[in-house]
N, C-alpha and C positions, 0 to 999 in steps of 0.2 A: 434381636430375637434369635433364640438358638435354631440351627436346621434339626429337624426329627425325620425330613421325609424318606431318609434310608430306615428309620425304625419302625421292624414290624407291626409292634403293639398303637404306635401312632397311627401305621396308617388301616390297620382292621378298624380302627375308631372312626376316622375318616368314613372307612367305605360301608359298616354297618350302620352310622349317624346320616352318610347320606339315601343309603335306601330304603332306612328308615322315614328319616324326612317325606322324599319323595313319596312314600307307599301310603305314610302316615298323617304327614301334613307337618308343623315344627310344635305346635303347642299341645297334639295327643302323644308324643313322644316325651317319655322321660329318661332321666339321666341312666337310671337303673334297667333299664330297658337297653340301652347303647352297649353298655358295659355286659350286660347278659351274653348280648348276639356278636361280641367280639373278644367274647372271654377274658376280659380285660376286667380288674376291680375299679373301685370307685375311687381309691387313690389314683391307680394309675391315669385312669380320666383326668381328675384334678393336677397330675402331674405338666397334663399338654395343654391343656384350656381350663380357665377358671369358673364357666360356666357353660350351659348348653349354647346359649346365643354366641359367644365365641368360635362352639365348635361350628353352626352353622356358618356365620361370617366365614370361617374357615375356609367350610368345602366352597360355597357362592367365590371366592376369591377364588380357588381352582378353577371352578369351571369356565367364570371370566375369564381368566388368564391364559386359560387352554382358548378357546372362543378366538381372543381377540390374537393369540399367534397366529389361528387358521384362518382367521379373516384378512389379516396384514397380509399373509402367501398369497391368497387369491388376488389379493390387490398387485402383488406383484409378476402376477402368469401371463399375465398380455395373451389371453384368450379368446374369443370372440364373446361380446356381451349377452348373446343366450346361454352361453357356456357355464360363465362367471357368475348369471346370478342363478343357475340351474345351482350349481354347489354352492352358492349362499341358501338357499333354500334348501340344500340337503344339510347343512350346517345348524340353520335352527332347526331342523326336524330334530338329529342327533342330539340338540343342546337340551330340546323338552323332553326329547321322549320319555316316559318311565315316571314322568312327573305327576305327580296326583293332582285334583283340584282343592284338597286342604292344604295343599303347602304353595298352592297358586295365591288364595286365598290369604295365606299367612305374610306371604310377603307385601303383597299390592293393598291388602284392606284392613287387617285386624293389629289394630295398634298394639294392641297388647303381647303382638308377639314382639315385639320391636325390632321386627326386620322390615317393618318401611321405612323407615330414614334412611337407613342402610344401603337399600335397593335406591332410593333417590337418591341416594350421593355417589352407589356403584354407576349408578344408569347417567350420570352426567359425565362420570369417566371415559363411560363406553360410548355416548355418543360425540365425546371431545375426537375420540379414535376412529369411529366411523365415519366422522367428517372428513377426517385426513382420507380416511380412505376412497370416499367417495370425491374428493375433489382429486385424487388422483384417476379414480377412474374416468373424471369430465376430462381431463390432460388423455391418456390413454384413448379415449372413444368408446367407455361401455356403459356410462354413464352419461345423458342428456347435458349437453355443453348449457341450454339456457335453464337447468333445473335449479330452483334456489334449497341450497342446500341445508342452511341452518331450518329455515322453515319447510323441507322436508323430513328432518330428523324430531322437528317438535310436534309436525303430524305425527309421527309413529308413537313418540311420548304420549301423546293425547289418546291415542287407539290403545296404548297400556289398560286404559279401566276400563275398554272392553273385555280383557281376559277372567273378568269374574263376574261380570255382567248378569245376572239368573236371566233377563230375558235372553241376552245373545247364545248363555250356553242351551238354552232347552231345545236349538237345533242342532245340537252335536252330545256325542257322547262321553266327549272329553275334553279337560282346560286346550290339552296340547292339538287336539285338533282344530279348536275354532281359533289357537293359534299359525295355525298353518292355514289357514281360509284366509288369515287376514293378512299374513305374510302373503301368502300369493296372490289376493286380489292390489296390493303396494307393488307386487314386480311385472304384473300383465296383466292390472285391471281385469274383463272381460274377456279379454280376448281369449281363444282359444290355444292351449300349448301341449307338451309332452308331458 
């Protein structure tokens, strides 16, 4: 696959398709809509991606890829473990933030956009990768030595279809907040923190 990422026009497409997404959700978003807010025609679109679910796979592969570098660093800072998962939890705030609950929606539930399988085959790469990282954090000391790790990463998989939940959301205002409730109550339970 050819690299585009030094060219402009690919990447105004990128970054107007992704805030669009995020603002909009993937399936009230259309192609002609992208190409307006990046000034870009409908060929040049067609030039980088052969269709809109392309473009989104696209950006989703950036943002994982971005993710999972700044996850490996922390794995590797030998910080003290309040430290390490204080910026894990600054990590997924930055990863949601800006995100809508139509495009929460798009990905975890509505087939029809066909970013669930997507998201289920990205989500088994990235927890292939957070295992590594958390078993080096058991080796290191910020991560619980008797913590079983595959079956804590398939709890978190299972807590995924709480993020579209209508009961879970109608106490938050937002997808990305009652993601961060559920990311913090995984790293300190109850207990009281900063």
């Amino acid at each position: 696959m050819k690299d585009y990422s030094q060219n402009k026009k690919y990447q105004a497409i990128l970054e107007k398709g992704k805030e669009l997404f995020w603002r909009h959700g993937f399936r009230r978003v259309s192609i002609e809509e992208i190409c307006r807010e990046s000034n870009a025609s409908k060929m040049t679109f067609y030039k980088y991606f052969p269709n809109k679910l392309e473009l989104a796979k696209t950006i989703l592969d950036e943002v994982f890829a971005d993710s999972l570098i700044k996850i490996r660093k922390l794995g590797d800072e030998h910080e003290s473990p309040a430290l390490t998962f204080k910026k894990i939890l600054q990590l997924k705030s930055e990863g949601t933030r800006g995100i809508g609950d139509e495009f929460i929606k798009d990905l975890y539930v509505n087939p029809e956009a066909d970013l669930k399988l997507y998201m289920e085959e990205k989500s088994k790469m990235i927890f292939a990768e957070m295992i590594a990282v958390y078993e080096k954090g058991q080796e290191d000391g910020w991560v619980r030595k008797d913590l079983n790790i595959p079956f804590f990463i398939l709890y978190i998989q299972k807590s995924m279809n709480m993020f579209t939940d209508e009961e879970m959301l109608k106490f938050f205002d937002s997808s990305q907040k009652l993601i961060m409730e559920i990311t913090n109550l995984f790293v300190y339970g109850i207990t009281p923190h900063e």
